[in-house]
NUBA-439103 format. One line per field, with one value per atom (N, C-alpha, C, O): atom name; chain; residue in one letter; x, y, z. Coordinates in nm, 3 decimals. Example, Ala and Ser with C-alpha at 12.3 -4.5 7.8 and 13.67 -1.06 7.14 Angstrom:
! NUBA-439103
name <- N; CA; C; O; N; CA; C; O
chain <- A; A; A; A; A; A; A; A
resn <- A; A; A; A; S; S; S; S
east <- 1.319; 1.230; 1.320; 1.424; 1.285; 1.367; 1.290; 1.341
north <- -0.569; -0.450; -0.330; -0.332; -0.225; -0.106; 0.003; 0.114
up <- 0.780; 0.780; 0.780; 0.846; 0.708; 0.714; 0.787; 0.804
***
This chain:
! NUBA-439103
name <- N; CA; C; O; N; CA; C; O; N; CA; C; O; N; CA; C; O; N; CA; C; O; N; CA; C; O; N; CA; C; O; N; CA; C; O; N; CA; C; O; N; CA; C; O; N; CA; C; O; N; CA; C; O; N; CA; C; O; N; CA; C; O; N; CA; C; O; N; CA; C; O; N; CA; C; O; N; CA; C; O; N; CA; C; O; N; CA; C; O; N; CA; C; O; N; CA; C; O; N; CA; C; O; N; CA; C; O; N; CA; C; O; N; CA; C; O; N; CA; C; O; N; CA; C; O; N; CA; C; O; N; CA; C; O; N; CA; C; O; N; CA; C; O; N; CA; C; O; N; CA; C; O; N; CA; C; O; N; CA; C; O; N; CA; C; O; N; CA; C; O; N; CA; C; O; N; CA; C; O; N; CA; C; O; N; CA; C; O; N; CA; C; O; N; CA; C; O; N; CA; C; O; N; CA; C; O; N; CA; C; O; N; CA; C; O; N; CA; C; O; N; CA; C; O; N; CA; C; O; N; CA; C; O; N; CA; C; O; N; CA; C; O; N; CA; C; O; N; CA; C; O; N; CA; C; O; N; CA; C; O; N; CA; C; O; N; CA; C; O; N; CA; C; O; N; CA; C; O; N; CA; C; O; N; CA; C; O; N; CA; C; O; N; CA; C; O; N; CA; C; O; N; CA; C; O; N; CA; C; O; N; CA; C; O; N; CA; C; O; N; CA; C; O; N; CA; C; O; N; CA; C; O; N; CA; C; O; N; CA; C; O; N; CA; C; O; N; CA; C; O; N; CA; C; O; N; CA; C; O; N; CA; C; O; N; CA; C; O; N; CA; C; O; N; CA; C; O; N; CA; C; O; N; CA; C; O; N; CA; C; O; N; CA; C; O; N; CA; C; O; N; CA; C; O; N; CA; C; O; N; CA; C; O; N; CA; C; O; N; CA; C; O; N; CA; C; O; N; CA; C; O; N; CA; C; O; N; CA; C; O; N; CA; C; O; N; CA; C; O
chain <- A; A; A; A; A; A; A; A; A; A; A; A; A; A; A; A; A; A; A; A; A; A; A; A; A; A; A; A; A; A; A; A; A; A; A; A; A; A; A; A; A; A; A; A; A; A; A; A; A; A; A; A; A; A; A; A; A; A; A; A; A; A; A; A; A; A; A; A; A; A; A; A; A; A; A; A; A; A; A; A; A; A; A; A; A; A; A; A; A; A; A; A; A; A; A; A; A; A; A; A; A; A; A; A; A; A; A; A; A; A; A; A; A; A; A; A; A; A; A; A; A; A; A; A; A; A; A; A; A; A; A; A; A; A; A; A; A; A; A; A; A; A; A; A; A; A; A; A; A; A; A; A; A; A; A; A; A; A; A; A; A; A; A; A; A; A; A; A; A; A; A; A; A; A; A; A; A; A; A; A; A; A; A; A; A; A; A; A; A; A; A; A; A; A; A; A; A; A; A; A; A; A; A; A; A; A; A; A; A; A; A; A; A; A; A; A; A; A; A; A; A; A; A; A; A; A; A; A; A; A; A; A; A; A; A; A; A; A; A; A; A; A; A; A; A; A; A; A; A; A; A; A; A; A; A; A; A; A; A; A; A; A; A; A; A; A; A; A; A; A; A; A; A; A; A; A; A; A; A; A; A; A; A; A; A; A; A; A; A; A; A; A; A; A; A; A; A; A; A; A; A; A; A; A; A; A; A; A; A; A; A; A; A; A; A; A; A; A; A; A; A; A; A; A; A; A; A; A; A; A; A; A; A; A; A; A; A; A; A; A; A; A; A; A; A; A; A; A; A; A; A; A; A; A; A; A; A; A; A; A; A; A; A; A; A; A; A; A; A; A; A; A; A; A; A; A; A; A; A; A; A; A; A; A; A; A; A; A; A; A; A; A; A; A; A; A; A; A; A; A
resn <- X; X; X; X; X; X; X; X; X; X; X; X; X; X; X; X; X; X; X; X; X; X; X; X; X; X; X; X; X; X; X; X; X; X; X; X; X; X; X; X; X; X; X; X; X; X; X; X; X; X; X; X; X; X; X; X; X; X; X; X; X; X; X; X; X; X; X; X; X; X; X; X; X; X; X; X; X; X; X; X; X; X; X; X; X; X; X; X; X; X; X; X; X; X; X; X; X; X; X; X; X; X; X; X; X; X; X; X; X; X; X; X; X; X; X; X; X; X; X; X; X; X; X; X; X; X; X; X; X; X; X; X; X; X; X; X; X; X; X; X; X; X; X; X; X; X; X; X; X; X; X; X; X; X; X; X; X; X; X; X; X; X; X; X; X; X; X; X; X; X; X; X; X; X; X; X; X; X; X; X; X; X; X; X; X; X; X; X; X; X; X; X; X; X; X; X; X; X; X; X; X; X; X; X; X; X; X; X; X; X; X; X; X; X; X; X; X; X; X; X; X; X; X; X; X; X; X; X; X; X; X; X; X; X; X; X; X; X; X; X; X; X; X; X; X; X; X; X; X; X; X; X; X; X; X; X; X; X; X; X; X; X; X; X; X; X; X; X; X; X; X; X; X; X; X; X; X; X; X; X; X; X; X; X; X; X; X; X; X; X; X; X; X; X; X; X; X; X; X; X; X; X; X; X; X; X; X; X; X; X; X; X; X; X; X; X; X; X; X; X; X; X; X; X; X; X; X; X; X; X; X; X; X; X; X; X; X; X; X; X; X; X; X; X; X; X; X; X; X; X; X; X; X; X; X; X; X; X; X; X; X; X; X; X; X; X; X; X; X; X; X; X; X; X; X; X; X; X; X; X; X; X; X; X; X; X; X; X; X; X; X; X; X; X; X; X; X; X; X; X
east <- 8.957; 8.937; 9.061; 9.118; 9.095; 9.223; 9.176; 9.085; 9.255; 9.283; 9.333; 9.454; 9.270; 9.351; 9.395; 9.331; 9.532; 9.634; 9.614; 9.560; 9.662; 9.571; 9.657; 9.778; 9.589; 9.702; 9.734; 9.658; 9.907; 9.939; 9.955; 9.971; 9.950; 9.997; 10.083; 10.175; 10.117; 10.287; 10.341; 10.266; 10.496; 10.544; 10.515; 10.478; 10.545; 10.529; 10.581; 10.523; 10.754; 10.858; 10.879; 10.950; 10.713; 10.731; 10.664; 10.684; 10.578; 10.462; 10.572; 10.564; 10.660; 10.741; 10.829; 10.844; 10.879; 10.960; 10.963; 11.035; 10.808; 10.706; 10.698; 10.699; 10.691; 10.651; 10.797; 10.801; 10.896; 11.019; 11.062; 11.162; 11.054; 11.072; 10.933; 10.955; 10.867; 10.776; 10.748; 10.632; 10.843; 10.828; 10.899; 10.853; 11.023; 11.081; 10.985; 10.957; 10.932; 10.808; 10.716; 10.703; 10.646; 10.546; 10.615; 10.570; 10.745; 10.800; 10.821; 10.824; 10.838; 10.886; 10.786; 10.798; 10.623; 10.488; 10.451; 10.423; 10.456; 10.441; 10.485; 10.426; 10.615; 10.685; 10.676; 10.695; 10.650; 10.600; 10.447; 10.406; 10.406; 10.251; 10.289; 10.262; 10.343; 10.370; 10.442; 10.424; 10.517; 10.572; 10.521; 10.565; 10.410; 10.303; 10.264; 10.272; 10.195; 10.131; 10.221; 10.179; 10.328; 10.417; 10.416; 10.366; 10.500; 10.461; 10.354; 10.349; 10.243; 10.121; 10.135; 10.112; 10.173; 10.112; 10.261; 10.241; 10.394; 10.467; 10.365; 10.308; 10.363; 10.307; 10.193; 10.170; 10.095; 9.977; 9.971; 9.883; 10.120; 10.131; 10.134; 10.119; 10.156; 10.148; 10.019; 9.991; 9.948; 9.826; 9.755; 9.818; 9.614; 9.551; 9.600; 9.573; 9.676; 9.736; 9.874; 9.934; 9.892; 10.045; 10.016; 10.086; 9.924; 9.857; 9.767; 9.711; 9.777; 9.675; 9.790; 9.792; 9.930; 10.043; 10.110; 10.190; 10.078; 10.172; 10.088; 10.138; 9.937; 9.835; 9.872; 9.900; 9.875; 9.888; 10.016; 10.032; 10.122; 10.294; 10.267; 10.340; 10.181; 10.216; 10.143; 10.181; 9.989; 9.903; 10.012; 10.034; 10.081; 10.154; 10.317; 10.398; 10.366; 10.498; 10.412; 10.466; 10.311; 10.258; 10.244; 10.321; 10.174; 10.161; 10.242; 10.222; 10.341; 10.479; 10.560; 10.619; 10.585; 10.650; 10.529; 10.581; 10.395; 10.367; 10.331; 10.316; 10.323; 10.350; 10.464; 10.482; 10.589; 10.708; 10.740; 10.800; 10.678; 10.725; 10.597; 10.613; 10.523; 10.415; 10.496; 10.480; 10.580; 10.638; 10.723; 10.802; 10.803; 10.897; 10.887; 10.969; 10.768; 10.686; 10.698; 10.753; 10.634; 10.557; 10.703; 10.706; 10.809; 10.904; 10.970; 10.992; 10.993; 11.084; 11.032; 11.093; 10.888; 10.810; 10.836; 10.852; 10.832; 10.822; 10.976; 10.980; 11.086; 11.228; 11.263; 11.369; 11.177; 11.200; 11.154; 11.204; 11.074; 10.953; 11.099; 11.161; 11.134; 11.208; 11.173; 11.247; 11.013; 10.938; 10.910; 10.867; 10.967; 10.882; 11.077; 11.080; 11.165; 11.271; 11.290; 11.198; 11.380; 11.382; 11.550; 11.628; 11.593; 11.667; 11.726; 11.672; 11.872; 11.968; 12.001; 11.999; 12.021; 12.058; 11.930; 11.953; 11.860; 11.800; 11.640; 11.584; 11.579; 11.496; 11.382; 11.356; 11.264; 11.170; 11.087; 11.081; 11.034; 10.954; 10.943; 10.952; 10.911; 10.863; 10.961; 10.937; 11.108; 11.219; 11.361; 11.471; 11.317; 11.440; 11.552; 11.592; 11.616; 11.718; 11.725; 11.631; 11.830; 11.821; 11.817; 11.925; 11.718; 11.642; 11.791; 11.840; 11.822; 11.856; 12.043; 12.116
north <- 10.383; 10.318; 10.235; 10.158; 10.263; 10.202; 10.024; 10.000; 9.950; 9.772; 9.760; 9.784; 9.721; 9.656; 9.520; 9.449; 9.503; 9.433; 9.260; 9.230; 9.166; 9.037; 8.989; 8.984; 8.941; 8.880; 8.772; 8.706; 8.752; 8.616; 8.543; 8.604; 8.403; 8.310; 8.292; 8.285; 8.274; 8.259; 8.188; 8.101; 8.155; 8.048; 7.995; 8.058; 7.817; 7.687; 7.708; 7.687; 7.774; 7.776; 7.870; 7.872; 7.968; 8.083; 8.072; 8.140; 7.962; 7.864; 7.826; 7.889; 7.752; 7.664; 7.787; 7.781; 7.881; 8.019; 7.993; 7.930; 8.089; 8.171; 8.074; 8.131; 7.957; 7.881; 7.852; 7.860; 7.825; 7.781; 7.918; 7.882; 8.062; 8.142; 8.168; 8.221; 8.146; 8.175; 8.034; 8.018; 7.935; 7.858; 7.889; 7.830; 7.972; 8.012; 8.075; 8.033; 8.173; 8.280; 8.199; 8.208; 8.108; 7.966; 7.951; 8.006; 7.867; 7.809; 7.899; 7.854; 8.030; 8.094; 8.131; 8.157; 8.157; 8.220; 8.048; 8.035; 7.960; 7.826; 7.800; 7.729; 7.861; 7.782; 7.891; 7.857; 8.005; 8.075; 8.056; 8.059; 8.040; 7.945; 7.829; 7.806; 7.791; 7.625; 7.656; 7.604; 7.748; 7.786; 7.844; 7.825; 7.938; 7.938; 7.863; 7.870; 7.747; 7.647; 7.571; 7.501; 7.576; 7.501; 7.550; 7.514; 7.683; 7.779; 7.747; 7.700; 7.773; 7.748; 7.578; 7.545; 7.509; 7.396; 7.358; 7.290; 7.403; 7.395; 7.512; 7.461; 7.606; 7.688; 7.650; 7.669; 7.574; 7.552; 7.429; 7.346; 7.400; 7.305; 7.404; 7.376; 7.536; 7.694; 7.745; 7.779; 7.735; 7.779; 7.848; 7.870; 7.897; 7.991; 8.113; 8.174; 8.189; 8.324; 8.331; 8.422; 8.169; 8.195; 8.186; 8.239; 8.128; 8.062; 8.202; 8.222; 8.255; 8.430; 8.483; 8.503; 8.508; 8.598; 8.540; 8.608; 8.358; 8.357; 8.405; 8.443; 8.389; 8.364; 8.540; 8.575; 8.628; 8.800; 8.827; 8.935; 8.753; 8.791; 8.699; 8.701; 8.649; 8.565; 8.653; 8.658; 8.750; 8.817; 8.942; 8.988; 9.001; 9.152; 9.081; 9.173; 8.974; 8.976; 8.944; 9.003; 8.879; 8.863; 9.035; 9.071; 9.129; 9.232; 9.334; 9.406; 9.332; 9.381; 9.376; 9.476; 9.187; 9.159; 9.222; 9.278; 9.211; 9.197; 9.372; 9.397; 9.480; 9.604; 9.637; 9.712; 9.571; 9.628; 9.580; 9.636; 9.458; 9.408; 9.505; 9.512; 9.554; 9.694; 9.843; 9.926; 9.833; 9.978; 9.940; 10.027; 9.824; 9.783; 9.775; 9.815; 9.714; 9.718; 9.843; 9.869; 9.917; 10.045; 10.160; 10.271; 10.086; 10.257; 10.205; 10.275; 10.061; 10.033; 10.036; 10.030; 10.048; 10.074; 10.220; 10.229; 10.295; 10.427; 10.479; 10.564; 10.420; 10.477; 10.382; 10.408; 10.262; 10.217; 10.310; 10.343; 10.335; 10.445; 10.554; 10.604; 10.575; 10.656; 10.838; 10.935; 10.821; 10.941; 11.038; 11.152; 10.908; 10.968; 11.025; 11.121; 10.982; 11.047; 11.196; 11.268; 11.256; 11.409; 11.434; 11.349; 11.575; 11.586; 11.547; 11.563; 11.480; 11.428; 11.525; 11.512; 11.594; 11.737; 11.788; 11.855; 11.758; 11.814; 11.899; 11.870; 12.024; 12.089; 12.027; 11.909; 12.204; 12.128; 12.082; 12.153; 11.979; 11.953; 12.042; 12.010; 12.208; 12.262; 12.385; 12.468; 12.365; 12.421; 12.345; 12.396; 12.189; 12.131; 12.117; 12.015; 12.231; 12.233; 12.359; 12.438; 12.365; 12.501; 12.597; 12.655; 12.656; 12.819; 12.942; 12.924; 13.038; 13.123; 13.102; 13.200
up <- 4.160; 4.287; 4.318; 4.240; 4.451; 4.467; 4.545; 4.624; 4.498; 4.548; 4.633; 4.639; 4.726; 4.884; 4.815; 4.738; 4.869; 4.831; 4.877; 4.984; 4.788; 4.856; 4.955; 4.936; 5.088; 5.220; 5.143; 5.072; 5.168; 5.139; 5.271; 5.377; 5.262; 5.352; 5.395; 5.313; 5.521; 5.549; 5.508; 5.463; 5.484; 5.451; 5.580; 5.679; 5.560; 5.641; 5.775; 5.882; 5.745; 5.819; 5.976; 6.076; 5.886; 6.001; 6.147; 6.247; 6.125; 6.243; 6.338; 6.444; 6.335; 6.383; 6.445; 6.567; 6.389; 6.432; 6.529; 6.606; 6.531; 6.613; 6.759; 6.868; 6.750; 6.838; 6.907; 7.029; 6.848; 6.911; 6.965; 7.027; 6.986; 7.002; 7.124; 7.233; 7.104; 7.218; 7.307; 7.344; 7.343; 7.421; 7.512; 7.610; 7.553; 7.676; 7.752; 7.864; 7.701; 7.758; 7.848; 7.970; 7.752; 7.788; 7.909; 8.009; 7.916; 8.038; 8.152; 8.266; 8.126; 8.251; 8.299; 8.418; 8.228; 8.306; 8.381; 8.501; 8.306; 8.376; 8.480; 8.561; 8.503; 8.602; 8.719; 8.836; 8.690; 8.810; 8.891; 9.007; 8.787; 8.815; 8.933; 9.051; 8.859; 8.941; 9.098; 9.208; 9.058; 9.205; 9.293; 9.406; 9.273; 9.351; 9.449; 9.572; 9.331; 9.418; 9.494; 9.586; 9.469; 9.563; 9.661; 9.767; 9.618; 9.826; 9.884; 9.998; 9.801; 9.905; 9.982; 10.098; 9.886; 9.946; 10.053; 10.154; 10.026; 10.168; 10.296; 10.392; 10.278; 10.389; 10.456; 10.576; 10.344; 10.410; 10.479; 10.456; 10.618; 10.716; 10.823; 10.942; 10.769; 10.920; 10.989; 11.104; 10.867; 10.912; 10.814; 10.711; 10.822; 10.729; 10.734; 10.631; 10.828; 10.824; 10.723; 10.666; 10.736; 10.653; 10.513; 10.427; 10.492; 10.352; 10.288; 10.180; 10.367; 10.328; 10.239; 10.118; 10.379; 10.317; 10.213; 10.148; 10.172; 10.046; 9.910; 9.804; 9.944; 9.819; 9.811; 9.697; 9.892; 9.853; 9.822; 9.766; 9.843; 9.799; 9.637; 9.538; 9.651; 9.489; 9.377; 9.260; 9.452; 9.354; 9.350; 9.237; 9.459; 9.416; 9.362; 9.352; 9.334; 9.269; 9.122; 9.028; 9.086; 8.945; 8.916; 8.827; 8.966; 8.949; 8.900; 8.802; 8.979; 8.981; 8.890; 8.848; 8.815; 8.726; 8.591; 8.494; 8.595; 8.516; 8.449; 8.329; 8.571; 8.496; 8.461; 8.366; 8.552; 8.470; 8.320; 8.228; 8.330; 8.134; 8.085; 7.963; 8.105; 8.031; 7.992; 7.902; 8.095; 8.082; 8.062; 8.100; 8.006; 7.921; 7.807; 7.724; 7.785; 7.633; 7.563; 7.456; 7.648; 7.586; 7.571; 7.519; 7.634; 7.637; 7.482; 7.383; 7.499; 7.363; 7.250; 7.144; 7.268; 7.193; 7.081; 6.959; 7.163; 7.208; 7.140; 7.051; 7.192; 7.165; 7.040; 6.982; 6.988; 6.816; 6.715; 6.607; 6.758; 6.656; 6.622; 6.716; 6.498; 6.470; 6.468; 6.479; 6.445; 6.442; 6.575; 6.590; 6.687; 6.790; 6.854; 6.931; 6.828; 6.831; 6.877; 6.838; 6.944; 6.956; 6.955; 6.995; 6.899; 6.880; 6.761; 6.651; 6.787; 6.674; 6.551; 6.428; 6.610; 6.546; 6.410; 6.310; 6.433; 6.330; 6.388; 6.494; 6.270; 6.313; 6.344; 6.365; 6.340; 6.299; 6.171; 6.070; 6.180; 6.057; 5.941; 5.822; 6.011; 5.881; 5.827; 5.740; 5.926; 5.865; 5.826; 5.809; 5.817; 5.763; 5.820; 5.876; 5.807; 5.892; 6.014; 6.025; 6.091; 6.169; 6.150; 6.135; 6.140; 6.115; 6.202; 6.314; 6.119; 6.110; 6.111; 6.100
***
């Protein structure tokens, strides 16, 4: 019977990383947040028609930004994977090298 291997703990050092590395991220979804509400609250001295078009330009630029970092994700994803690779001179799998 085979042993699943015991999780170790991280070191101390790697908490603090993680966090100093993911506080730009933090700030830039924040601060688009925040800018939002700013538009709205300059616009909403125009009227409720203007205050419509900023609350729908703020839901389709979140949208926008937020599928393109998806299909940013997913391609680099995709082109790290060494397996998922094509080409680079070599065959297939089950002839090694180029057949004939």
């Amino acid at each position: 019977m085979l042993r699943q291997p015991e999780m170790e703990s991280p070191p101390d050092g790697d908490l603090g990383m993680l966090v100093r590395l993911a506080v730009p991220s933090i700030l830039a979804t924040v601060s688009g947040t925040v800018m939002s509400f700013v538009d709205f609250a300059y616009v909403s001295q125009l009227g409720s028609a203007a205050q419509a078009a900023v609350g729908n330009a703020a839901v389709l630029v979140w949208a926008f930004f937020g599928l393109s970092l998806g299909v940013v994700s997913t391609v680099s994803t995709f082109s790290a994977n060494p397996s998922a690779r094509v080409g680079r001179g070599k065959g297939p799998p089950t002839c090694g090298r180029r057949c004939g």
